[in-house]
C-alpha positions as CSV (number, residue, x, y, z in Angstrom):
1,X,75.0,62.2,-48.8
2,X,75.0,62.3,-52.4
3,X,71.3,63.6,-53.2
4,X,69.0,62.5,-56.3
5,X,69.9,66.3,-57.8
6,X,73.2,65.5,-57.6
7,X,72.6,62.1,-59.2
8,X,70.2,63.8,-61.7
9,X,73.5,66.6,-62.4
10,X,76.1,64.2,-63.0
11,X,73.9,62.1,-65.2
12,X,73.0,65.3,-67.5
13,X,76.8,66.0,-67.3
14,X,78.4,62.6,-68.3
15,X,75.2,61.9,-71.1
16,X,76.0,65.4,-72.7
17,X,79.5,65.0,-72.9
18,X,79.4,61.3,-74.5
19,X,76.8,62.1,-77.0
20,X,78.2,65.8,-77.7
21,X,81.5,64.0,-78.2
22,X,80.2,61.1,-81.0
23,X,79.7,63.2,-84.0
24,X,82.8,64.7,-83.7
25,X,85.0,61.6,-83.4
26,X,82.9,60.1,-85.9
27,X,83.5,63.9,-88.0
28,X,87.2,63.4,-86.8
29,X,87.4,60.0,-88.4
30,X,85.8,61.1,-91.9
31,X,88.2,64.4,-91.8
32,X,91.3,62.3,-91.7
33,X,89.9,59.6,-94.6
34,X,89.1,62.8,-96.6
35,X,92.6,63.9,-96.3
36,X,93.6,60.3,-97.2
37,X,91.2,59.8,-100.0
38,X,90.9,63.1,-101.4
39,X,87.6,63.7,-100.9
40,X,85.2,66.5,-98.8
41,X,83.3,66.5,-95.4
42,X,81.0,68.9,-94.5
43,X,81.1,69.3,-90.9
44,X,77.8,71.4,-90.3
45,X,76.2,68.0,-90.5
46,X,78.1,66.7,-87.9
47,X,78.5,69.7,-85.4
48,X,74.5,70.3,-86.2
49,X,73.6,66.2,-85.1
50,X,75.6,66.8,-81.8
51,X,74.0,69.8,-80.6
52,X,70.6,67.9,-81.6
53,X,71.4,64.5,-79.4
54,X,73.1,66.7,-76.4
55,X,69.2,68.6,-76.5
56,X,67.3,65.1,-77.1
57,X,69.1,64.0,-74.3
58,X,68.6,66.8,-72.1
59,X,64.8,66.7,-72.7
60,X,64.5,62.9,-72.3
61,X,66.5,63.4,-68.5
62,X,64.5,66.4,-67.5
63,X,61.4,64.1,-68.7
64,X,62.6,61.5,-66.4
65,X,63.6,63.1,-63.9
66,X,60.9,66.1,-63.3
67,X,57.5,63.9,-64.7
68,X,58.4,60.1,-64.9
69,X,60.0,59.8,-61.5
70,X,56.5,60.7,-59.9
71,X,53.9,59.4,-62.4
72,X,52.4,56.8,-59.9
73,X,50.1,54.6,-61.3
74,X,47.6,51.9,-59.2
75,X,48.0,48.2,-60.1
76,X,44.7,46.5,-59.3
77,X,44.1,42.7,-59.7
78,X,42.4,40.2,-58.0
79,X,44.0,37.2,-57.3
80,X,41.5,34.3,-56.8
81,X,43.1,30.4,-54.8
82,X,40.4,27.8,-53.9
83,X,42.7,27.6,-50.6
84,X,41.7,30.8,-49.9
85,X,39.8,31.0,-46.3
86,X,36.6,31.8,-46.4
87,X,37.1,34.6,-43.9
88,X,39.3,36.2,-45.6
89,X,37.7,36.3,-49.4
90,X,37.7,39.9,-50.7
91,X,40.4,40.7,-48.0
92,X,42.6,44.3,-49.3
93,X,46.7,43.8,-49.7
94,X,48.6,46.5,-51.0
95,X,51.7,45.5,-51.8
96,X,54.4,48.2,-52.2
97,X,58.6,48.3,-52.7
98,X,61.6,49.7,-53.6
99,X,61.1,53.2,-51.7
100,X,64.8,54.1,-51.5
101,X,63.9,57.0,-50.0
102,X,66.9,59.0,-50.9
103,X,64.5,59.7,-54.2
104,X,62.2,61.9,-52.0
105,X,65.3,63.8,-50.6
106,X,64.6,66.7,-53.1
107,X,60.7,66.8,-52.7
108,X,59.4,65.0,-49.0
109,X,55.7,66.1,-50.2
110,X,55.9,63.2,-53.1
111,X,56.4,60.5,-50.4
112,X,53.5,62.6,-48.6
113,X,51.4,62.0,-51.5
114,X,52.4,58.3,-52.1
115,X,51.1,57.4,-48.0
116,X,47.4,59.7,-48.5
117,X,47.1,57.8,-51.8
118,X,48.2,54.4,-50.4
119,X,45.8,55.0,-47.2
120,X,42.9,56.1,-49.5
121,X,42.3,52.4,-50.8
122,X,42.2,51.1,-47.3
123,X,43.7,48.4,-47.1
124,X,43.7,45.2,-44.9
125,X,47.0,45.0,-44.8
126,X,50.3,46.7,-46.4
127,X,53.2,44.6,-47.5
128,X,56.2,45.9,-48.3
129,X,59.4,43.8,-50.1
130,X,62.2,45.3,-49.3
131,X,65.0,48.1,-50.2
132,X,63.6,51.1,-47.3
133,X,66.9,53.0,-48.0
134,X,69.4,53.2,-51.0
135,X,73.0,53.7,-48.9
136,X,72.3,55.2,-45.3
137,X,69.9,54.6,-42.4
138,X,69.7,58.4,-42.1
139,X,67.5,58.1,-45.1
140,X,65.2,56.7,-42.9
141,X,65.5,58.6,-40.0
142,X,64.6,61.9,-42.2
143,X,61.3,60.3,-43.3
144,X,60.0,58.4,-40.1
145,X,56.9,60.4,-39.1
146,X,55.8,60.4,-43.0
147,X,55.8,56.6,-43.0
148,X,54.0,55.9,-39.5
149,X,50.9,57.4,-41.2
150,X,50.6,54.5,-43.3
151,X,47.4,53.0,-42.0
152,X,46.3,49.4,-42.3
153,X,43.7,47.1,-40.3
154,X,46.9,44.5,-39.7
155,X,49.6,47.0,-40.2
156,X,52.3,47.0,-42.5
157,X,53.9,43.5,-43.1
158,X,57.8,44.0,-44.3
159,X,61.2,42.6,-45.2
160,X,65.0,43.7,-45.9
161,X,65.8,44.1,-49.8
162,X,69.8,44.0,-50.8
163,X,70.4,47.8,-50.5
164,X,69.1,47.2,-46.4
165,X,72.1,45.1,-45.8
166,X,73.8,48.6,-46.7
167,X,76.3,46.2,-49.5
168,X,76.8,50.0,-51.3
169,X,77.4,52.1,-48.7
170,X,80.7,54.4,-48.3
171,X,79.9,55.2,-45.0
172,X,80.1,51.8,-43.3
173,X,83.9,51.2,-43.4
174,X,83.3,47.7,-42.0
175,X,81.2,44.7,-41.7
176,X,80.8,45.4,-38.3
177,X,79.6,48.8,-38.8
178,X,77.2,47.3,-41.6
179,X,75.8,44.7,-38.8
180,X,75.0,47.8,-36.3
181,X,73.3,49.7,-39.4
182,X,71.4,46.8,-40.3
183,X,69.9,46.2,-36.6
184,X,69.0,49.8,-36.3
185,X,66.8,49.8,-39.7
186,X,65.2,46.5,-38.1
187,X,64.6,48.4,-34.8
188,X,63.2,52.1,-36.9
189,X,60.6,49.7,-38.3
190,X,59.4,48.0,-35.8
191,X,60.0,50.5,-32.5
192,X,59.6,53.8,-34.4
193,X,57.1,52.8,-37.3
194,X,55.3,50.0,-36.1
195,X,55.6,47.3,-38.3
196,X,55.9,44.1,-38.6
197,X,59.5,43.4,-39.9
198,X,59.6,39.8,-41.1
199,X,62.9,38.4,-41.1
200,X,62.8,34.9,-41.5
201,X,60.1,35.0,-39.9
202,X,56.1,34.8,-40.1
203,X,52.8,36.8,-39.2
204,X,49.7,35.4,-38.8
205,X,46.2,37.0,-39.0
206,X,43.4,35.2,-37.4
207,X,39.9,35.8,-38.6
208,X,37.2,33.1,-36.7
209,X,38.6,30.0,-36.8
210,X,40.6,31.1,-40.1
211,X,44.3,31.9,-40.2
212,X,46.3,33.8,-43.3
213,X,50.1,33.8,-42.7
214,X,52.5,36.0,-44.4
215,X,56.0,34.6,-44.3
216,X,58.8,37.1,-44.8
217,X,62.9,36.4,-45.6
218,X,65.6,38.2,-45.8
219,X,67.0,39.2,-49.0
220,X,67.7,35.8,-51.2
221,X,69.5,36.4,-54.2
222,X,69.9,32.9,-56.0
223,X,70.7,32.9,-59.7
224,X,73.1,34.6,-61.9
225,X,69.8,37.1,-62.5
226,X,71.3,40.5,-62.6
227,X,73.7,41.6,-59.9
228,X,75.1,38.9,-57.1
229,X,73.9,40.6,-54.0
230,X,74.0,38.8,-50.9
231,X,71.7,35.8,-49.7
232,X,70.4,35.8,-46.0
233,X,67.0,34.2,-46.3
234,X,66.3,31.4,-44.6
235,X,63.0,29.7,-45.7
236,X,62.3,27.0,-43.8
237,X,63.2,28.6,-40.6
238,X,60.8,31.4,-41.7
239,X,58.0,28.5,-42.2
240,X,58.6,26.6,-39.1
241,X,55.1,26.2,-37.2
242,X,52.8,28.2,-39.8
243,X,49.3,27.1,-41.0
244,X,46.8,27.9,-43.1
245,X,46.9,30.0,-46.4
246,X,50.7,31.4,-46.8
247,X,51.6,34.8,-48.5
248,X,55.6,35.0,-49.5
249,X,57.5,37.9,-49.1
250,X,60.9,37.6,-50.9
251,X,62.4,40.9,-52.4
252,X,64.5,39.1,-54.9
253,X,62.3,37.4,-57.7
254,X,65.1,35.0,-58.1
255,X,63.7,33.5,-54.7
256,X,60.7,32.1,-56.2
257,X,62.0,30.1,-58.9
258,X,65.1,28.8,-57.2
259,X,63.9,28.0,-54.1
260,X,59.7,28.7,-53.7
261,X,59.4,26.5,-56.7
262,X,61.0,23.3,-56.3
263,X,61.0,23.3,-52.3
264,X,57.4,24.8,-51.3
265,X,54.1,24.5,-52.0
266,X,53.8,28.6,-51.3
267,X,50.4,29.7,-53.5
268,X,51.6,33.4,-53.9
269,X,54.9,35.0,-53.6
270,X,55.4,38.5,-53.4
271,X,59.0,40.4,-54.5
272,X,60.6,43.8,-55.9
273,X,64.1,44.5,-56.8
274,X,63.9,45.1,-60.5
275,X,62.2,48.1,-60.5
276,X,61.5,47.4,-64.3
277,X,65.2,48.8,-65.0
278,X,62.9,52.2,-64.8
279,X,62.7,52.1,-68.3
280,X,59.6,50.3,-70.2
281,X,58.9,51.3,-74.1
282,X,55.8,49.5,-75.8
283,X,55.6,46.9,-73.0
284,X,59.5,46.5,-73.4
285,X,61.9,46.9,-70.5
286,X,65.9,46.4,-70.6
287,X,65.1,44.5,-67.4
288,X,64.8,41.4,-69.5
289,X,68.4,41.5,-70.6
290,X,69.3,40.7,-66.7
291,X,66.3,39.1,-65.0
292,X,63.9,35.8,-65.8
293,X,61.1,37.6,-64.2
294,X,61.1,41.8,-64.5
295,X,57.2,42.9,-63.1
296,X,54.2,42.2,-63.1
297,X,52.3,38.6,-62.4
298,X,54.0,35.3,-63.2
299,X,52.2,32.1,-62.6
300,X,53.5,27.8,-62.4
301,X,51.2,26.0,-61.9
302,X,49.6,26.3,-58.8
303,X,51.8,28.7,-57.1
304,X,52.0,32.7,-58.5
305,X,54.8,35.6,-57.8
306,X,54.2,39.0,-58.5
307,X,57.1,41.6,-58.6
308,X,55.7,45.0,-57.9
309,X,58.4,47.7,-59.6
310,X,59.0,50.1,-56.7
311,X,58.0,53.3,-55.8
312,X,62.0,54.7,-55.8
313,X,64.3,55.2,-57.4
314,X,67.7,54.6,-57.8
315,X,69.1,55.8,-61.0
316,X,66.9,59.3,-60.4
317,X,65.0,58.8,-63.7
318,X,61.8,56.6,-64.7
319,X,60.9,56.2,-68.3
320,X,57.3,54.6,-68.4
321,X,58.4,52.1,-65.8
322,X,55.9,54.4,-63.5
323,X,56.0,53.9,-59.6
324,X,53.5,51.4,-58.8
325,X,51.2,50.7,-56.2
326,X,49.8,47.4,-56.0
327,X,46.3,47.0,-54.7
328,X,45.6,43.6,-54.5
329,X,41.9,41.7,-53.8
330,X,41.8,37.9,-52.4
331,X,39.6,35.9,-53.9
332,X,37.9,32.3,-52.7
333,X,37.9,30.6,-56.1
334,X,35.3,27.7,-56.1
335,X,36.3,24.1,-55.9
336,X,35.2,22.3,-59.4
């Protein structure tokens, strides 16, 4: 299994070669035009700027790696629908995502941490979109009694994200093998943890006479937004026989515009996948450059999606992309 400290090693190792390596081809360049053009280089200057961006980039990793990786931060917002049931105004969601739990492989007290601090808002209900594991079900298996101590009053509502399909994985030399992995990471979630594993599929919470439904698909990737992945949701099979106020949850944000858009009248949508590219300076994130929607709450019209950035990691690094945990408040707006 190749570990986030492996990860984290080869990173530091492939970064400090590159930009040890610039100055001197740019040196090696300017040597051979001063031989040309009869003219002097002084390579102090350059050896001094390559030992200065091989430790600027040793800093920035360790940053990322030792801090960033584990600065969680609480998302709260309150998200108010005149659909809303009554019975269900000021009812607690936390939405969560993105674990990949080979990030707590090197330290099982963060993910620890993440469950007392998830637990301590007590919440109604915990929904989580996808991407449990980055490349093996034994991932899982390592953090199983961890996760069954996430308490809710319904339980924890979830769905498969792109890396549960196992797409990445060495192991799985076939499709085959891939199908078995995938129908045992259904079965740890719903025999060994508890929960409610939505695929294609719907939950529905009955308070009084009142109903909330949270609908759940399998990973839809729809648009040309950042990496093709695979697309096994299956909407309206997922929204066959539900009633009254419906939740969404779609790990890939591409969902919601290609298909929860145009085809539903879905109030509020709830994804991950992007993880915010782990990187966000000054409100900025390289996540742009690949998706429509990176994190964060986007609204059209009447209907709202909003990506929470993950909790994991893959790359083992975050730069002010924090780990979030999303606590979210329904509110019964009033009719005007």
């Amino acid at each position: 299994m190749i570990t986030m400290l492996r990860l984290f090693s080869t990173m530091v190792l492939l970064l400090t070669v590159v930009f040890a390596l610039l100055p001197h081809i740019v040196w090696l360049v300017m040597w051979a035009a001063a031989k040309v053009f009869r003219f002097s280089v002084n390579y102090a200057t350059y050896g001094w700027t390559s030992v200065g961006l091989v430790a600027l980039v040793w800093a920035l990793l360790a940053y990322g790696f030792f801090i960033g990786r584990w600065k969680v931060q609480t998302t709260e917002w309150t998200y108010e629908n005149t659909d809303i049931p009554a019975s269900f105004d000021g009812m607690k969601i936390v939405h969560i995502s993105d674990l990949h739990l080979s990030t707590f492989e090197d330290n099982p007290n963060k993910l620890e941490r993440y469950v007392e601090l998830i637990n301590a808002t007590n919440p109604d209900l915990i929904c989580f979109t996808g991407d449990l594991v980055s490349l093996q079900l034994d991932e899982l298996t390592a953090h199983i009694n961890t996760l069954r101590k996430l308490k809710a009053t319904y339980g924890v509502c979830s769905v498969l994200g792109n890396h549960d399909f196992f797409l990445y994985s060495s192991q799985y030399s076939s499709d085959r093998e891939k199908v078995i992995a995938v129908d045992s990471i259904a079965k740890l979630q719903r025999s060994q943890l508890g929960w409610h594993l939505l695929r294609n599929e719907s939950y529905t919470i009955t308070r009084g006479t009142d109903t909330l439904t949270i609908v759940g698909v399998d990973n839809s990737n729809c648009t040309n937004q950042g990496f093709k992945t695979i697309r096994r949701g299956d909407l309206p099979k997922a929204l066959q026989g539900t009633s009254g106020f419906r939740i969404l949850l779609s790990h890939d944000p591409s969902h919601w515009t290609a298909e929860v858009i145009p085809d539903t009248d879905i109030p509020l949508t709830l994804s991950g996948h992007t993880h915010g590219a782990q990187i966000r300076l000054f409100g900025w994130s390289p996540a742009s450059w690949v998706f429509k929607e990176t994190c964060g709450r986007y609204d059209n019209g009447n209907q709202t999606l909003y990506i929470n950035i993950g909790l994991g990691c893959t790359a083992p690094v975050r730069f002010g992309a924090n780990p979030e945990i999303t606590v979210m408040t329904l509110k019964r707006a009033e009719t005007r």
